[in-house]
C-alpha positions as CSV (number, residue, x, y, z in Angstrom):
1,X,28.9,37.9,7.3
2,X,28.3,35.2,4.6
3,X,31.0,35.6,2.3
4,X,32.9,32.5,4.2
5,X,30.2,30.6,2.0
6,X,31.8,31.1,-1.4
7,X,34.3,29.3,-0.7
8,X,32.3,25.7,-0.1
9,X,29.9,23.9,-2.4
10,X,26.6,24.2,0.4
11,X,24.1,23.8,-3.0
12,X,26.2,20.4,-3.8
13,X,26.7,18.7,0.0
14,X,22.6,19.4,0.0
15,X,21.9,17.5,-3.2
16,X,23.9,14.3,-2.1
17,X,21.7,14.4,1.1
18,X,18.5,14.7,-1.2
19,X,20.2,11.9,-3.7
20,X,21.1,9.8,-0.5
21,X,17.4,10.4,1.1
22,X,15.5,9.4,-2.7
23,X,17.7,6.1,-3.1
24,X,17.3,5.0,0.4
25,X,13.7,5.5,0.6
26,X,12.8,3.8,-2.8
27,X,14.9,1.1,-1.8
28,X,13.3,1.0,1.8
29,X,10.0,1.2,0.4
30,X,10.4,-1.8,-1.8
31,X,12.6,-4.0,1.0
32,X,10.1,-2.8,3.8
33,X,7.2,-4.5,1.8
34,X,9.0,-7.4,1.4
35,X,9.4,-7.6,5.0
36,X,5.6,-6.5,5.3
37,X,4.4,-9.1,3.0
38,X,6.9,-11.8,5.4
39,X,5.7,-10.9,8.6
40,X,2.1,-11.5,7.3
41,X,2.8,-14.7,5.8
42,X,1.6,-17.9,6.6
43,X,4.6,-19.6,5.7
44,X,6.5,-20.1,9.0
45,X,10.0,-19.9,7.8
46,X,9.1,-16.0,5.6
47,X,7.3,-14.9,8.9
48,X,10.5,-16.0,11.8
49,X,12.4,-13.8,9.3
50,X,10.9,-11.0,8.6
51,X,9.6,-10.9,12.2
52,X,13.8,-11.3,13.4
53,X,15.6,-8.9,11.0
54,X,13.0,-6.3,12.2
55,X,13.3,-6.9,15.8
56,X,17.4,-6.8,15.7
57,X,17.8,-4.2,13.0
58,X,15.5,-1.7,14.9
59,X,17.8,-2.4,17.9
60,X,20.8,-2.0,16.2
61,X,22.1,1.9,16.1
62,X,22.2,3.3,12.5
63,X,25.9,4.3,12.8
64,X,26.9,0.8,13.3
65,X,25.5,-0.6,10.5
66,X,26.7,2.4,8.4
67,X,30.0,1.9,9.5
68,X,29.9,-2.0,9.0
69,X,29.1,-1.8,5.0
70,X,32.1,0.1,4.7
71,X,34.6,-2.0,7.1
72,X,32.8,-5.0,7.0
73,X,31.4,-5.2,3.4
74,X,34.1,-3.2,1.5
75,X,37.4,-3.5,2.9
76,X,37.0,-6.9,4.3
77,X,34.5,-8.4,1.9
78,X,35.6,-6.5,-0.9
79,X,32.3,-5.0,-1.7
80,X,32.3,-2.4,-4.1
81,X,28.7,-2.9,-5.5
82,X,29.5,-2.4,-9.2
83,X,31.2,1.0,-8.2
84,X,35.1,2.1,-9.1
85,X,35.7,5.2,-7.1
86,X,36.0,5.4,-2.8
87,X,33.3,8.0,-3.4
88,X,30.9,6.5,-5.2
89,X,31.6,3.2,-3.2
90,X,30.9,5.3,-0.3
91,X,27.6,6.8,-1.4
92,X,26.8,3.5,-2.5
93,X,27.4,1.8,0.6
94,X,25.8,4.4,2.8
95,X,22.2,4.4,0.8
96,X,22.8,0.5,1.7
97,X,22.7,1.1,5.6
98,X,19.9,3.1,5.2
99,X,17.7,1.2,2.9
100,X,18.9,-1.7,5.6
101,X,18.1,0.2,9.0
102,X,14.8,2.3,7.4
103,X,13.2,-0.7,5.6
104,X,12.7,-2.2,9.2
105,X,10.3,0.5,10.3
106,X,8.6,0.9,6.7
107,X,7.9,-2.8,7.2
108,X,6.3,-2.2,11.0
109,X,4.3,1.0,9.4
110,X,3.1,-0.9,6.7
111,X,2.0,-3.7,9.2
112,X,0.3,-1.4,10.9
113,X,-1.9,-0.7,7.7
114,X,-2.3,-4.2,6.8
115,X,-4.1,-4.8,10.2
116,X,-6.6,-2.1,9.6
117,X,-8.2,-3.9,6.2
118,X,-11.0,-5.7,7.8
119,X,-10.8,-9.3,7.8
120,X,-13.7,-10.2,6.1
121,X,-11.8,-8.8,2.8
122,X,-9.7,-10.8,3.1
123,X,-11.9,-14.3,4.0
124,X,-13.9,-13.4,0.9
125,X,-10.9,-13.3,-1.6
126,X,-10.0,-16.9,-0.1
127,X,-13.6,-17.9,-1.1
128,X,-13.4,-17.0,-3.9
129,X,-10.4,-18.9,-4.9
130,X,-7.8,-16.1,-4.6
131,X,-4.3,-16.8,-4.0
132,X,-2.3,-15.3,-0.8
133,X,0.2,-13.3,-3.2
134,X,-3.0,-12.2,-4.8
135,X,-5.0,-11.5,-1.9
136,X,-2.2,-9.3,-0.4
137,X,-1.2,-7.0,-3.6
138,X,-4.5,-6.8,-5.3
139,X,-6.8,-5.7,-1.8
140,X,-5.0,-5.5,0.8
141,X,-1.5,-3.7,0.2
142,X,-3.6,-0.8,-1.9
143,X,-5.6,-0.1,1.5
144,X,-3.1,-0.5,3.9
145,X,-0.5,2.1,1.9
146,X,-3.4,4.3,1.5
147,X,-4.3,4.1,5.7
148,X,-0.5,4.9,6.6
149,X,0.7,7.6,4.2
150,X,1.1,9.3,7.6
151,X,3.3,7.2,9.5
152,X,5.4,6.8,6.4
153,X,6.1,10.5,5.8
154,X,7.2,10.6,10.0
155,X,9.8,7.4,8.4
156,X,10.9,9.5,5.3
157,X,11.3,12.6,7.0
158,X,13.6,10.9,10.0
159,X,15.5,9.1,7.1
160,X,16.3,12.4,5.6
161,X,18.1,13.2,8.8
162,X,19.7,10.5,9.6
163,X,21.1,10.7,6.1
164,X,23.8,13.3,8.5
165,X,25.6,9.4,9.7
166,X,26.6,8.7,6.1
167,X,29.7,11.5,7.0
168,X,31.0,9.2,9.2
169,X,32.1,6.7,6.7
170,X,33.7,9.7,4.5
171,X,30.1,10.7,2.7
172,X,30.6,14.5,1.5
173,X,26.6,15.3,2.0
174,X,25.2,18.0,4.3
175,X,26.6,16.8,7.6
176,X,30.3,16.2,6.4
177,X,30.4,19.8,5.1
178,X,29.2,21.4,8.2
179,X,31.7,20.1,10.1
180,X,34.7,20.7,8.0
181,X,33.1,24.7,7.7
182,X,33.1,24.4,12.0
183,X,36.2,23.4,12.2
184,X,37.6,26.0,9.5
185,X,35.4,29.1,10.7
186,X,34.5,30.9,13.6
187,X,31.2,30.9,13.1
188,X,29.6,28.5,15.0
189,X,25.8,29.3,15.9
190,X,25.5,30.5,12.0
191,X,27.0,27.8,10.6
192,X,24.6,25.6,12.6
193,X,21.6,27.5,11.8
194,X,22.3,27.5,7.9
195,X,22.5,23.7,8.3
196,X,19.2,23.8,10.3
197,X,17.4,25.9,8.1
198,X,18.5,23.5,5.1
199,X,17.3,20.6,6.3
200,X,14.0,22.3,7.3
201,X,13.8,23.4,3.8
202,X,14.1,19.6,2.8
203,X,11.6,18.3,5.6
204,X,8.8,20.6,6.2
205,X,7.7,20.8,2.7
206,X,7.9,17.2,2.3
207,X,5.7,16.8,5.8
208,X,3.0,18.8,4.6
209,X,2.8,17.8,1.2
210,X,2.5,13.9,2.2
211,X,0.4,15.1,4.8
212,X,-1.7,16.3,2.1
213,X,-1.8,13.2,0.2
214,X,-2.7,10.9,3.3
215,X,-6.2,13.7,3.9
216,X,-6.6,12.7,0.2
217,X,-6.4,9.0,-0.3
218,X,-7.4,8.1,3.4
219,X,-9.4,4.9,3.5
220,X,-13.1,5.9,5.0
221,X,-14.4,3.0,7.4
């Protein structure tokens, strides 16, 4: 019943969604608390910003934007990002949507934390001659990422799936592969469900590990 299998790389489409879910959410990470860091601000012109690219990425859908780095930055722009092959340009491309699109809710997760650290923390570290670059990465950024290890794992786990748009600009992960086996077998429900156990494989353990961590380093109030 699963011989069809030998004949596709399942182990290899899986590993580019894992590579394509890492990049993206170390990227995401660092952009989102960029944004964070802007929305909080009090420099008008940082806060406008951050608070518009999060209000009209969030509203954009992810295909779009997936599909806009390849037609809009590469063959219109030329933008290859330091790549020389249509498949790493592709990969490369598609980890830049996501880091784009996912960075938005990092950014309103993170937020989220930063609200929780009381505000007298914050009023003391002013008095005491602390900068605003200082007050946010030295008391209040190690609180808040320790408050919404939660929320974060619910963003990397739904950026893991939506690493399945990437196929549609030609991305050979999990999602491309599945529907090249559909179209090529007659085996429908079991393709699906090898595809669903997969990506359970990749999520659930990652869910209850972070979830976990969070228990763990939890801020007690």
């Amino acid at each position: 019943m699963f011989d069809f299998l030998d004949r596709y790389d399942l182990l290899g489409a899986f590993w580019v969604t894992v590579q394509l879910t890492f990049y993206s959410a170390v990227g995401a990470l660092i952009w989102g608390t960029a944004l964070a860091a802007m929305r909080v601000s009090p420099v008008p012109l940082m806060r406008g910003f951050g608070t518009a690219y999060v209000n009209v990425v969030r509203n954009i859908p992810l295909t779009v934007i997936i599909v806009f780095t390849s037609l809009g930055l590469f063959q219109t722009l030329g933008v290859t990002l330091g790549a020389s092959t249509f498949k790493t340009i592709d990969f490369r491309l598609a980890v830049l949507g996501l880091i784009a699109y996912t960075s938005a809710f990092v950014c309103e997760a993170l937020r989220s934390g930063i609200n929780t650290v009381p505000v007298g923390q914050t009023e003391a570290a002013r008095a005491i001659g602390l900068r605003f670059s200082q007050v946010l990465t030295l008391i209040v950024l190690p609180q808040a990422f320790r408050s919404v290890v939660g929320p974060l794992t619910n963003v990397l786990i739904a950026l893991t799936k939506n690493t399945t748009v990437a196929a549609a600009i030609g991305v050979a992960e999990a999602a491309a592969l599945m529907r090249v086996m559909i179209e090529n077998e007659a085996q429908l429900i079991l393709i699906s469900a090898i595809f669903a156990f997969g990506f359970i494989c990749l999520t659930l353990p990652t869910g209850l590990f972070l979830g976990w961590v969070g228990k763990k380093v939890s801020v007690r109030r």
